[in-house]
N, C-alpha and C positions, 0 to 999 in steps of 0.2 A: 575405598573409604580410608584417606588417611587417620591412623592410629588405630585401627583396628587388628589384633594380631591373626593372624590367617593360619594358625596352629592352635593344637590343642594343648592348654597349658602342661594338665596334668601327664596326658601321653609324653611332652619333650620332655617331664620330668623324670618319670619312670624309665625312659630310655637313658636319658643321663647317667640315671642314681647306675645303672648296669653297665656305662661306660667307668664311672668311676669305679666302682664296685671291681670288675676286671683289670683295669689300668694303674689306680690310685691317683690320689689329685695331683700330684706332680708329672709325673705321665703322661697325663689324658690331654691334651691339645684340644682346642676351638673348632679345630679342624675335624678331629673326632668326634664332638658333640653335633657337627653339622652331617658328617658322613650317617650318623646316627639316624638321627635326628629326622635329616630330611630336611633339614631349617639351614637358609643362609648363613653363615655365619654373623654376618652383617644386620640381620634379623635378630641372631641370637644376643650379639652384644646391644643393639636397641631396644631387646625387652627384659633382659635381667643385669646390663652394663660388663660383665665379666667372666670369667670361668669360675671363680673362686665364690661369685656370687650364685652361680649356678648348681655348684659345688652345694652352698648353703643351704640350698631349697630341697636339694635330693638327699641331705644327710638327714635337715628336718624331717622330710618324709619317713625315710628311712627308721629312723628314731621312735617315730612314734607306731609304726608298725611292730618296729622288734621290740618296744616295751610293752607293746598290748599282747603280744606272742608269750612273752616272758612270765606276764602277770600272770595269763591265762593257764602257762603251763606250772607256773608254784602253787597253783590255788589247786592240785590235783592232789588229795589225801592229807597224809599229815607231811610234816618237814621234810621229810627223807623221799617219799613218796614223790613232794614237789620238786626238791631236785632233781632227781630222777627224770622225771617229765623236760624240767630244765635244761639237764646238763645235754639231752637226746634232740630236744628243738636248738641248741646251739651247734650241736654238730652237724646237725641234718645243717640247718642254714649255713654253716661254712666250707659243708662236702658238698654241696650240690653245685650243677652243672657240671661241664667239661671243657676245658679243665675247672677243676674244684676251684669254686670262687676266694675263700678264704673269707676271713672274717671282716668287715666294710670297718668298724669301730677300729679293731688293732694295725690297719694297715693305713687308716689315717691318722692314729695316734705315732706312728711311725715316720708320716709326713708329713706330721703338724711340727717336727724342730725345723720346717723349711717355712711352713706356712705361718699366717697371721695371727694371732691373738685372738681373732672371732674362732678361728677355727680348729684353735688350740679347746680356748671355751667350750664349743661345743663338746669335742669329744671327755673332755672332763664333767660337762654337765649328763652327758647320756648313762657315763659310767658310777656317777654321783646316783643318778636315777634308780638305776639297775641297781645297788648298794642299795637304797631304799626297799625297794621291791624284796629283795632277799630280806634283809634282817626283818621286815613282814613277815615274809613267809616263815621264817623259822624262830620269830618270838613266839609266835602264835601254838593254840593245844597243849595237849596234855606235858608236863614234864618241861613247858615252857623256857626260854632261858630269860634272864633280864634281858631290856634293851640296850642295854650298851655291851655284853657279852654277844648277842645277834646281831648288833652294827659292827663290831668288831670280826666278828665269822664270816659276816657279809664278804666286808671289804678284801678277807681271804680269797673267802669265793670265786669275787670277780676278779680277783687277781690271778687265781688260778683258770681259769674263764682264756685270759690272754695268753697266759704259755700253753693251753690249749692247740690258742690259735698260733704259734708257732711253729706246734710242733706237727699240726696241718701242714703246713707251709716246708716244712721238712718232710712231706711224704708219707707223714701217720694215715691210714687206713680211717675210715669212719670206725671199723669193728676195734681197731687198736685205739679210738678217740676212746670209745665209750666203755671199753676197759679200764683204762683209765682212769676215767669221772668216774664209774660203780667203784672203784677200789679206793679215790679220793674222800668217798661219800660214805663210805662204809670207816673209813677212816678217822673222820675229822668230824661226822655228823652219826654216823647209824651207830656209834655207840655211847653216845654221849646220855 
């Protein structure tokens, strides 16, 4: 039946998001997403047009996985408690596999000065999110801060979140990640 696609969207997505995810979007070839995939390439560009649009769909996915991850783990005690929770679901997600995947957000924030303006967008809008999500969690309970001192912390936060993820990427140990974040946290939040 012409126009009917003979794949399963969600599955070529998922596979993608882990082709990029490994490779980064510069990297990653048509070709890869077909070896993937399992999908023609020729299939692939007549149902999402591009890489970069393929790209889009698995970062979206993506995206909204790691902020439901995110929320779930700040929403665990009071402030400090939810970083905690926090700082340990971001390292698990950028130690895992083998090799260590590293972070999907900071390694396309890296090769977004090559790529488009949608895909710059995005990873500004995910990191905008995630800034949200924190200065939440730690407006909030006893001993509160304003909100614009917790958007302010925030955007420390996830700023520290990224050199994290580099220093991943340099060879940090999961057990030396989250030394780290506990000594940041104790730092800059547990005694405030």
């Amino acid at each position: 039946m012409v126009g009917v696609r003979q794949f399963d969207e969600d599955e070529v997505i998922t596979t993608a998001l882990d082709v990029f995810w490994r490779k980064g979007l510069h990297d990653a070839t048509m070709q890869d997403l077909a070896s993937a995939t399992g999908v023609l390439r020729g299939s692939l560009y007549n149902a999402y047009g591009d890489k970069e649009a393929i790209f889009l769909r698995a970062f979206d996915q993506y995206t909204g996985q790691f902020l439901e991850a995110a929320g779930n783990a700040l929403s665990h005690g009071d402030a400090v408690a939810g970083l905690r929770h926090f700082f340990d679901m971001i390292i698990v997600n950028m130690t895992d596999g083998s090799p260590p995947r590293g972070c999907l957000t900071t390694r396309t924030a890296l090769d977004a000065a090559i790529s488009s303006a949608d895909v710059r967008q995005r990873v500004q809008d995910v990191l905008a999110r995630l800034e949200q999500l924190i200065g939440k969690a730690i407006g909030t309970g006893p001993g509160k801060r304003s909100a614009a001192d917790a958007n302010r912390l925030a955007r420390v936060i996830v700023t520290y979140t990224r050199g994290l993820a580099v220093m991943e990427r340099a060879g940090y140990s999961r057990k030396q990640l989250r030394e780290l974040a506990a000594t940041f946290i104790d730092a800059v939040v547990g005694n405030a």
